[in-house]
N, C-alpha and C positions, 0 to 999 in steps of 0.2 A: 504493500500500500504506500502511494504519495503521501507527502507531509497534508495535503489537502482533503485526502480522502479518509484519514483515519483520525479520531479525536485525538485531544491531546494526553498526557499520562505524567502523573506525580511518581518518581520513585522515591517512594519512604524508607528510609535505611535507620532504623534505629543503634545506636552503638555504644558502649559499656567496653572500656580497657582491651579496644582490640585493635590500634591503629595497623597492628604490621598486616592483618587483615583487611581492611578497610579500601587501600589502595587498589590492591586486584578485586576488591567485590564491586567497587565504581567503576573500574574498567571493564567488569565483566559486560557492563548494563549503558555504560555511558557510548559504546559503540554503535548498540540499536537505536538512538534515541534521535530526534529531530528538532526543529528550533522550535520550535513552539513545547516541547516537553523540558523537565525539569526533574533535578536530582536533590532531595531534603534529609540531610543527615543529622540526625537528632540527636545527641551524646548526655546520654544517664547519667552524669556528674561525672566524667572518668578521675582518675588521681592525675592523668595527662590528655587535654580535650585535642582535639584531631588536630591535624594541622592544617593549615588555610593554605598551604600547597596545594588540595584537592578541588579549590575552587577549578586550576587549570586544567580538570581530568575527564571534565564533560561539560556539556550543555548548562547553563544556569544551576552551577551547586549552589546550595544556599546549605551551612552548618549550624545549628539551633544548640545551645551549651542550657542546658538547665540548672538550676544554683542550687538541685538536690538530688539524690538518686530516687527514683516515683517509679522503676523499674519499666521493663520494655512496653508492657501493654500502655501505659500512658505515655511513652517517648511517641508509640508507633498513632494514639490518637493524636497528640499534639500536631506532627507530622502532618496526617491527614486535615487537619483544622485548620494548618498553613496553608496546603494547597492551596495552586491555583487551575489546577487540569482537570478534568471531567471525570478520568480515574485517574485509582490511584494502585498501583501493583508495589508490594512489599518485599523488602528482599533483606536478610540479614546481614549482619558484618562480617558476619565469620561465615557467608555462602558466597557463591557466584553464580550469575545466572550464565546459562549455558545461552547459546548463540540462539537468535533468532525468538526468543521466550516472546520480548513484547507483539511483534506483529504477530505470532502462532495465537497470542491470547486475544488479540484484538480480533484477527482473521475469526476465532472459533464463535467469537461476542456476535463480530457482525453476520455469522450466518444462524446464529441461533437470541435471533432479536428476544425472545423470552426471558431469555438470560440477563442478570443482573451482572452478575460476575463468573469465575472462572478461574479453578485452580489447574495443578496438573502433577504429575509425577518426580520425581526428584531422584540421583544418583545419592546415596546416602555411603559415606564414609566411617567405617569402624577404627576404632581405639589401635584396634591392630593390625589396621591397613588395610584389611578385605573390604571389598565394596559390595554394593547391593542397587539396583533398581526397584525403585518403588511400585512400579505401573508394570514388570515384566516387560513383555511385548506392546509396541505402541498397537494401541487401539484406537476406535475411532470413538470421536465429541460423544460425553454422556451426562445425566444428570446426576447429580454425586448424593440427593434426599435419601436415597439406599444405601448407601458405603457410607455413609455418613454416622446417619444413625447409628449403623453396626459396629460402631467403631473401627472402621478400615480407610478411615480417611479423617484425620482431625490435625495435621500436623502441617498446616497448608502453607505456613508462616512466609518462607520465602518462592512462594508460586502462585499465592493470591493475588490476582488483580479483582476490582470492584469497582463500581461506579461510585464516587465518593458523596451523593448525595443518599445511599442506601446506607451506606458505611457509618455516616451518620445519624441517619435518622431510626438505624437498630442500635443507633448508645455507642458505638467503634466496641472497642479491648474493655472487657472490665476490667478495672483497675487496681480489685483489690487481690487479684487471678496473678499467684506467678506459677502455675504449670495447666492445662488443659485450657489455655485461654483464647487457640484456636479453634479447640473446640465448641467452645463457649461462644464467639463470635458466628461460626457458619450454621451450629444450629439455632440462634436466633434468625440468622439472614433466611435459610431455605425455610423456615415457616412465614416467611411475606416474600419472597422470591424465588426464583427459577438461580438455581447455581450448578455450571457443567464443569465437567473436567474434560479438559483437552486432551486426553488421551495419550499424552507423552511426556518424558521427561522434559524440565525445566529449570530443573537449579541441578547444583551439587552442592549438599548438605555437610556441613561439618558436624560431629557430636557436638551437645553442649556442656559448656562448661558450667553453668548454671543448675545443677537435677534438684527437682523437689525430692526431700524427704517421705520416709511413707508417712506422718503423719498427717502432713500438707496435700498430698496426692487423696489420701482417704477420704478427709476433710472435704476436699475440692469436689470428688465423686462424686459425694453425697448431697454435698451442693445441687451437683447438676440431676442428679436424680430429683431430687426434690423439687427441680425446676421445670423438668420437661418431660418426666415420663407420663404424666398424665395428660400433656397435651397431643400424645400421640392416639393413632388406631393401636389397636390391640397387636397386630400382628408387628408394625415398628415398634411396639411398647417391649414385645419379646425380643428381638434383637437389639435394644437397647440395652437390656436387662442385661443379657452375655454380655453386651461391650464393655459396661461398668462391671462383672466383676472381673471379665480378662483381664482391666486396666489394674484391681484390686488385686490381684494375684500376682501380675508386674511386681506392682511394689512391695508383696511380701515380699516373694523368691529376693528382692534385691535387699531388701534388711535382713535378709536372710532368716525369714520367716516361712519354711518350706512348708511345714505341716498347714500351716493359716494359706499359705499361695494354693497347695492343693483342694483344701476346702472347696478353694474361689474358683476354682477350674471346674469341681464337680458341679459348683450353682449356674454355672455358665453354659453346662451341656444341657443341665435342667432348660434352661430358656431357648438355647440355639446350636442345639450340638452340630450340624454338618458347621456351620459359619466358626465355633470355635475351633473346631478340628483345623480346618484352613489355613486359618489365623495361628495357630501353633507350629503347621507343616512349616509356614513361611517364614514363622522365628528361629525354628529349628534348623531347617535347611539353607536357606538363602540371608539369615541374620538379618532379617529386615526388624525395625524397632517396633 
């Protein structure tokens, strides 16, 4: 697409003490970009804020320094509240997006006008170097209201684009959310919008260096239980139900609470056993998170 034929797009980079990152994630994203788009780097208090070298590394950088750490979901609304482009695609400091991400997202928006926004698959990077594709085989444009639910898709963070009057007007990042707060955003959005995935990878994911605690993860679950399983049908109500305790069994097994992680596996095949099975093949064999 011409600079004329496709909106314009905010890229939001929220960032927290990672400048030696920072550089190739703007270069990843400031190559696709056109004059009318913009690049808005948000820094969570670092102990050393970015350097203003980066204005030279693309289109209209603008760096926002905040005078407190209010953690990413509020860098990434602030961000979004600057804009000034129609969407707004999110990308982290410690990811890069792969080539071609923004027009594949725009391309996918503009043949599925339903769509509010649109995530997409990611190469994800382990601890010990092995990698993983998220999405497998490219597939083609879908709506994610199913893989969402099921918890097979909540980790969108650097492959969301949205039209930032949606982005808004669902609240952005809760703010009091520091783990599942992707999730938290796209299951508010697909209950008032149409949200697809693009079918392909789009970023390469670093781990982070941030993990909630299982206390914090539990907590958060419960939260989101408590928030949406009643707004579902019955039959998403049950694939819901497995996603929260797969995610609850996550955070045993990693406090190292195996006997409590098993429990949470057997409440899960209660709700959705072929979906859990899946979703464990895909941890076990291919190390996808």
């Amino acid at each position: 697409m011409t600079m004329r034929q496709r909106p314009a797009v905010s890229v939001v980079i929220p960032h927290y003490n990672q400048n030696e990152s920072l550089e190739r994630c703007i270069a990843s994203v400031a190559c696709q970009l056109e004059g009318q788009d913009e690049i808005i780097v948000v820094d969570d208090h670092s102990a050393q804020a970015p350097s203003m070298q980066t204005e030279g590394s693309g289109p209209a950088v603008r760096i926002i320094v905040l005078p407190e750490n209010r953690g990413p979901g509020t860098a990434r609304n602030i961000g979004a509240q600057q804009a000034r482009c129609d969407y707004i695609a999110f990308l982290d400091a410690d990811d890069a997006a792969l080539p071609d991400r923004i027009d594949t997202q725009l391309r996918v928006l503009k043949d599925h006008p339903d769509w509010a926004g649109c995530v997409g698959g990611y190469i994800y990077h382990r601890n010990d170097e092995r990698s993983a594709q998220s999405t497998g085989k490219d597939r083609v444009a879908f709506d994610i209201r199913r893989e969402l639910i099921a918890g097979q898709i909540f980790a969108a963070g650097s492959t969301l684009m949205l039209k930032r009057q949606l982005f808004l007007d669902a609240g952005g990042y809760n703010p009091r959310l520091r783990v599942y707060e992707d999730w938290d955003l796209l299951l508010r959005a697909v209950l008032s919008a149409g949200i697809g995935h693009c079918g392909t990878a789009l970023a390469v994911v670093s781990p982070s260096t941030r993990r909630a605690g299982m206390d914090d993860r539990l907590r958060v679950l419960a939260q989101l239980g408590d928030t949406y399983a009643e707004r579902m049908k019955p039959k998403e109500r049950r694939a819901f139900m497995q996603a929260l305790a797969y995610e609850r069994a996550s955070a045993y097994f990693r406090a190292g609470k195996s006997f409590n992680g098993l429990v949470a596996i057997l409440v899960g095949f209660r709700y959705a056993p072929l979906t859990i099975m899946r979703r464990l093949w895909k941890r076990v064999v291919h190390g996808m998170p």
